[in-house]
C-alpha positions as CSV (number, residue, x, y, z in Angstrom):
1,X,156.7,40.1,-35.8
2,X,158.1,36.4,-37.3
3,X,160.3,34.4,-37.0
4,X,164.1,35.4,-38.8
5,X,163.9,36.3,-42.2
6,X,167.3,34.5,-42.7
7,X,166.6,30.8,-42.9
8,X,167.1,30.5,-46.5
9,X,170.4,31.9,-46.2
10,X,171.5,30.6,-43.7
11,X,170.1,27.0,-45.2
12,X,172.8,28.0,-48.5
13,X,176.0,28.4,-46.5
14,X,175.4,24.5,-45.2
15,X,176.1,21.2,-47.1
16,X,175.3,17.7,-46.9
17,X,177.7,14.6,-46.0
18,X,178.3,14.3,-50.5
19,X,179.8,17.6,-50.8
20,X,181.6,18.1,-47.7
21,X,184.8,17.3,-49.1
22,X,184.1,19.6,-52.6
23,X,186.8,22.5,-52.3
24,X,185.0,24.5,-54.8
25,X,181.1,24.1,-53.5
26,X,182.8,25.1,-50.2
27,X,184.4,28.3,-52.2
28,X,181.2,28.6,-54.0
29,X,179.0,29.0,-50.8
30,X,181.6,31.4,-48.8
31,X,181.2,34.3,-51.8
32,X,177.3,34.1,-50.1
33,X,179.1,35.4,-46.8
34,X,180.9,38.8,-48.9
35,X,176.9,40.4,-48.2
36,X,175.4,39.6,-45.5
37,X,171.5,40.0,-44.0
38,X,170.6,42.7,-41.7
39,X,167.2,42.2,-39.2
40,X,166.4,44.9,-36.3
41,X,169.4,46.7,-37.7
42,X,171.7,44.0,-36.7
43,X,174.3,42.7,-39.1
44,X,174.5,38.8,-39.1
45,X,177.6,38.2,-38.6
46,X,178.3,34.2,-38.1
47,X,176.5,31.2,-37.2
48,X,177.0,28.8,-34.0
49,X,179.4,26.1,-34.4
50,X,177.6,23.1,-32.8
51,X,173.9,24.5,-33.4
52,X,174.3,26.8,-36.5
53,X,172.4,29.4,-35.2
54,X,172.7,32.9,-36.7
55,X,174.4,35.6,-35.2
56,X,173.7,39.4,-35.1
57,X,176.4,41.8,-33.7
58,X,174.9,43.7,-30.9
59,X,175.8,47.5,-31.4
60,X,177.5,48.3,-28.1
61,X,179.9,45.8,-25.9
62,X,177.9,43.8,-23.6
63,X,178.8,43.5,-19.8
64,X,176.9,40.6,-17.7
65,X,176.2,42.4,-14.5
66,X,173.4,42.2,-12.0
67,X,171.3,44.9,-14.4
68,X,171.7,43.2,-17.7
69,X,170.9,39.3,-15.8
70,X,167.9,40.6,-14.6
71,X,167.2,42.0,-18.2
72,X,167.6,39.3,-20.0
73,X,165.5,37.2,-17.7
74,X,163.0,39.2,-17.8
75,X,163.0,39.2,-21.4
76,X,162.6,35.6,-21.1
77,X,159.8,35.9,-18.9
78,X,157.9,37.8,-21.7
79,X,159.3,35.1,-23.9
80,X,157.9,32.1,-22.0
81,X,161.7,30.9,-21.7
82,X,164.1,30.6,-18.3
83,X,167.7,31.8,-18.2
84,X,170.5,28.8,-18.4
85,X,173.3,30.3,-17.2
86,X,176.5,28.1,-18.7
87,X,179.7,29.5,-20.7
88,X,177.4,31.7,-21.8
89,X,172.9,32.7,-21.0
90,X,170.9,31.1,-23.4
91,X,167.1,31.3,-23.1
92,X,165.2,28.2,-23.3
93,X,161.5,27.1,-24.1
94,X,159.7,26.6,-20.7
95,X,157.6,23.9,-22.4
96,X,160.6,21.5,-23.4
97,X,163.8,23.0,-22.8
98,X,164.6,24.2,-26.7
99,X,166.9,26.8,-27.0
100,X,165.9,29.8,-28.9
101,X,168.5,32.5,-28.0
102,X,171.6,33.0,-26.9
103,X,174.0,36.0,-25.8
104,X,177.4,36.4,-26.0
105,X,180.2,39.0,-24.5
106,X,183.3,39.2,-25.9
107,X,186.1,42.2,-24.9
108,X,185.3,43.6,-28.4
109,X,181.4,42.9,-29.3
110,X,178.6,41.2,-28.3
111,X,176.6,39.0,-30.2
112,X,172.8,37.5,-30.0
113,X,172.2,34.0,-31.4
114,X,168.5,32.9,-32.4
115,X,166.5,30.0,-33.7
116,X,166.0,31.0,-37.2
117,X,162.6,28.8,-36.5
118,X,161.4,30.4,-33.8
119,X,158.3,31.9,-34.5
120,X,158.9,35.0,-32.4
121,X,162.4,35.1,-33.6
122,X,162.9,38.7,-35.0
123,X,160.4,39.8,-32.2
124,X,162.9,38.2,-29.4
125,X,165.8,40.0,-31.4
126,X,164.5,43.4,-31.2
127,X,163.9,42.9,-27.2
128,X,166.9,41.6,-26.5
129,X,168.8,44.9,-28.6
130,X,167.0,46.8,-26.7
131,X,166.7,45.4,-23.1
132,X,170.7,45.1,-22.6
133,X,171.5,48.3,-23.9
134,X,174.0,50.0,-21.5
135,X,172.6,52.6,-19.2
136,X,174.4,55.7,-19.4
137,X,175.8,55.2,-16.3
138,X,177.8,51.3,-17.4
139,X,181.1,51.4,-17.8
């Protein structure tokens, strides 16, 4: 697999210091947002606020528990990244720290966050969907 198919789209709903106060370009680029990508079956579904990351919309709520920690950091493992565990996990680059994913858990949806220029990006997507899926067992 590649990295996310998104960049380009994700690149259109940004702006540049000269048009941040244009009302209209602003209108203009949130009629992009009425249809929106899908990779791995996952609907993006916002970016990150400080890193503008896109986000896909996991299809099941997302519990941190022992069983879903040790998931994810194995995932990592396979993804030469550790687990920092802050607000929220967010795997990180063993060689240089950069972040290249991030999971969220919300009461009503959880949400993955990935470098769009990650070269393994839709390939650490797809692991992550499927490594934190509930047991049948979870709550």
């Amino acid at each position: 697999m590649t990295k996310l198919t998104v960049g380009p789209y994700v690149a259109s709903l940004k702006t540049g210091p000269a048009q941040v106060r244009d009302r209209q370009a602003f209108l203009d680029r949130a009629r992009l947002r009425d249809t929106v990508p899908v990779v791995a079956g996952l609907p993006l579904v916002g970016l990150g606020g400080s890193c503008g990351k896109p986000a896909f919309l996991l299809p099941y709520l997302l519990r941190w528990t022992d069983e879903t920690t040790l998931a994810l950091e194995q995932v990592g493992a396979e993804f030469d990244c550790f687990t920092e565990y802050g607000a929220y996990p967010h795997l990180k680059l063993n060689d240089g720290g950069q972040e290249v994913a991030a999971v969220q858990d919300w009461s009503t949806m959880g949400i993955i966050f990935i470098r769009p220029g990650y070269e393994r990006g839709e390939e650490l997507l797809v692991r992550l969907r499927d490594a934190l899926t509930p047991s049948p067992s979870a709550p």
